[in-house]
C-alpha positions as CSV (number, residue, x, y, z in Angstrom):
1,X,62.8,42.2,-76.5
2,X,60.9,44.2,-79.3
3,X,58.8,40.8,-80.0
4,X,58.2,40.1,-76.0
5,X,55.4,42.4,-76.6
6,X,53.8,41.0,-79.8
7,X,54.1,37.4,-79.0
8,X,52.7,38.0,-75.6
9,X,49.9,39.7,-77.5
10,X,49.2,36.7,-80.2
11,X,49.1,34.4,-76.9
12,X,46.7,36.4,-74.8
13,X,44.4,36.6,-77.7
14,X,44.9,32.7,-78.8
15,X,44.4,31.7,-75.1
16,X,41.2,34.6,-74.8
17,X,39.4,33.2,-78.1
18,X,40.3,29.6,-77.3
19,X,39.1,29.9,-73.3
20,X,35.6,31.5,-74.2
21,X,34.5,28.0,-74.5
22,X,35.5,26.6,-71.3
23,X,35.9,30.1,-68.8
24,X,33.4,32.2,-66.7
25,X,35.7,34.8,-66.6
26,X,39.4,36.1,-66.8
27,X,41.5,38.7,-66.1
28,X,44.8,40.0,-67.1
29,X,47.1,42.1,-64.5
30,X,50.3,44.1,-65.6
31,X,52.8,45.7,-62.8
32,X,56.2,46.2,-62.8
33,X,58.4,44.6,-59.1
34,X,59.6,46.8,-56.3
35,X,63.5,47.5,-56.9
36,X,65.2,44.5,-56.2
37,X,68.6,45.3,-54.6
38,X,70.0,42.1,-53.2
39,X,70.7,38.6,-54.5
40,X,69.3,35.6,-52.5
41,X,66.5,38.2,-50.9
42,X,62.9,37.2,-52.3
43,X,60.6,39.4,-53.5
44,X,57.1,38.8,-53.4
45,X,53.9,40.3,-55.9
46,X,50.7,39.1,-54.5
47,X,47.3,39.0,-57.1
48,X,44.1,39.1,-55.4
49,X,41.4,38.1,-57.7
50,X,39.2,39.3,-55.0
51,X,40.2,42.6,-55.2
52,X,38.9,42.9,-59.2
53,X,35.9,45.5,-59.7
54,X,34.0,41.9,-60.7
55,X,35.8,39.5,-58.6
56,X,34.7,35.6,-59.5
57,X,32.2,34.1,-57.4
58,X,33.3,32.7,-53.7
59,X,32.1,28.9,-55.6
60,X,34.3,29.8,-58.9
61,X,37.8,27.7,-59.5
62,X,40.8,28.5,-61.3
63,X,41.1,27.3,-64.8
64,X,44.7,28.5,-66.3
65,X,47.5,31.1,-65.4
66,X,49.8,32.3,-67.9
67,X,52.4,34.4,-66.5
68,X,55.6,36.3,-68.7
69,X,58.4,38.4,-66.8
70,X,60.9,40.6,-68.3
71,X,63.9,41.8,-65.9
72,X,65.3,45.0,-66.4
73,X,68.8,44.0,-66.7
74,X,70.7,40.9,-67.7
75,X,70.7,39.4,-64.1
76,X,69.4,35.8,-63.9
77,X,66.0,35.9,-62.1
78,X,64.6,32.5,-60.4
79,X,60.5,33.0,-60.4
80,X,58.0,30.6,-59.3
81,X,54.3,31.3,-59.3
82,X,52.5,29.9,-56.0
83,X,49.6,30.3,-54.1
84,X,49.0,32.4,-51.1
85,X,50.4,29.7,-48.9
86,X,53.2,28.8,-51.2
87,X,51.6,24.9,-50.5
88,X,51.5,24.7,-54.6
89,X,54.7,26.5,-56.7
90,X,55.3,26.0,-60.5
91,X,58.7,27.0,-61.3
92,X,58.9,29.7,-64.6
93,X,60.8,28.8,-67.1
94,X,62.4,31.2,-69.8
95,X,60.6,33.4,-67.9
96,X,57.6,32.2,-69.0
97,X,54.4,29.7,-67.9
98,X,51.4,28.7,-69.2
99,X,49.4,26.3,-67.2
100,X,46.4,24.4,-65.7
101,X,48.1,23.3,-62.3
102,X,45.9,25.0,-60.4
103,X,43.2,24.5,-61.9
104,X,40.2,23.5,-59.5
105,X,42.0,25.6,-57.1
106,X,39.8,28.3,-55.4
107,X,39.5,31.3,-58.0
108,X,39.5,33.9,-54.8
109,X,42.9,32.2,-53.6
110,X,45.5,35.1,-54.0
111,X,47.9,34.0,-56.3
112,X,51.8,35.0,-55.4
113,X,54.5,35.6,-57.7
114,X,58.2,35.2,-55.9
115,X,61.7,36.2,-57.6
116,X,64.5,35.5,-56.2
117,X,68.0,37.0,-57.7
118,X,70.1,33.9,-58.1
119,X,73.6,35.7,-59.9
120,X,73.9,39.5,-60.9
121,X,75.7,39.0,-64.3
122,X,77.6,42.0,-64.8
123,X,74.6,44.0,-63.9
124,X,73.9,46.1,-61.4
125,X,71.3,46.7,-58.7
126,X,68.9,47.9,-58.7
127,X,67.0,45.7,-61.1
128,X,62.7,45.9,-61.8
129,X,60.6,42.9,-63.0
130,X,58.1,43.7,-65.5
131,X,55.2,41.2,-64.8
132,X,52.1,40.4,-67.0
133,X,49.7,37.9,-65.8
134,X,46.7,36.8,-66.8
135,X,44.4,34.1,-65.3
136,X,41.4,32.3,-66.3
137,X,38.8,30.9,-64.1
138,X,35.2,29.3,-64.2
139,X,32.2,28.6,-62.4
């Protein structure tokens, strides 16, 4: 856990320098899940781009998402990243994504995270998702 933090910093600023070439703007969001006390029961975090002191433009597109979650306890967390009408999911894996899947996607499209407690491992509830999310769009 002690390197979750530096990894995820060497990435943002690998994917930051590397995307100056190709996005208009980007944005990185870092919030921690309601309590989560029941398996099965899914719990959704909605991002609004639109919401952002200098949201993109209505005509901007999504370029890249990374997205890395950290549960608060050992229980084995199922996330999938979607957008606001859950018509396109990607599945997180490791509890961690990188990619361009929605990329041409509208940029002011809320974006919705959804976990879903799939076994409780010894742990008990309740349990807190840390969530850090950045996303990459351009004009």
């Amino acid at each position: 856990m002690r390197y979750f933090y530096l990894r995820w910093l060497l990435s943002l600023c690998f994917l930051f320098g590397f995307s100056t070439s190709y996005a208009a703007g980007s944005w990185a969001f870092d919030v921690v899940s309601p309590a989560i006390y029941r398996a099965e029961q899914p719990i959704r975090q909605v991002f609004r781009l639109s919401d952002l002191s200098s949201p993109p433009q209505p005509t901007d597109t999504l370029q890249a998402v990374s997205v890395q979650i950290a549960p608060s306890t050992g229980a084995w967390v199922q996330s999938r990243l979607c957008t606001w009408d859950e018509s396109h999911c990607v599945n997180i894996q490791n509890y961690r994504l990188y990619t361009q899947a929605f990329q041409g996607v509208p940029a002011q499209t809320p974006l919705v995270l959804i976990h879903e407690i799939k076994n409780w491992q010894g742990s008990f509830p309740p349990l807190f998702i840390k969530v850090q999310l950045a996303v990459w769009w351009k004009s």
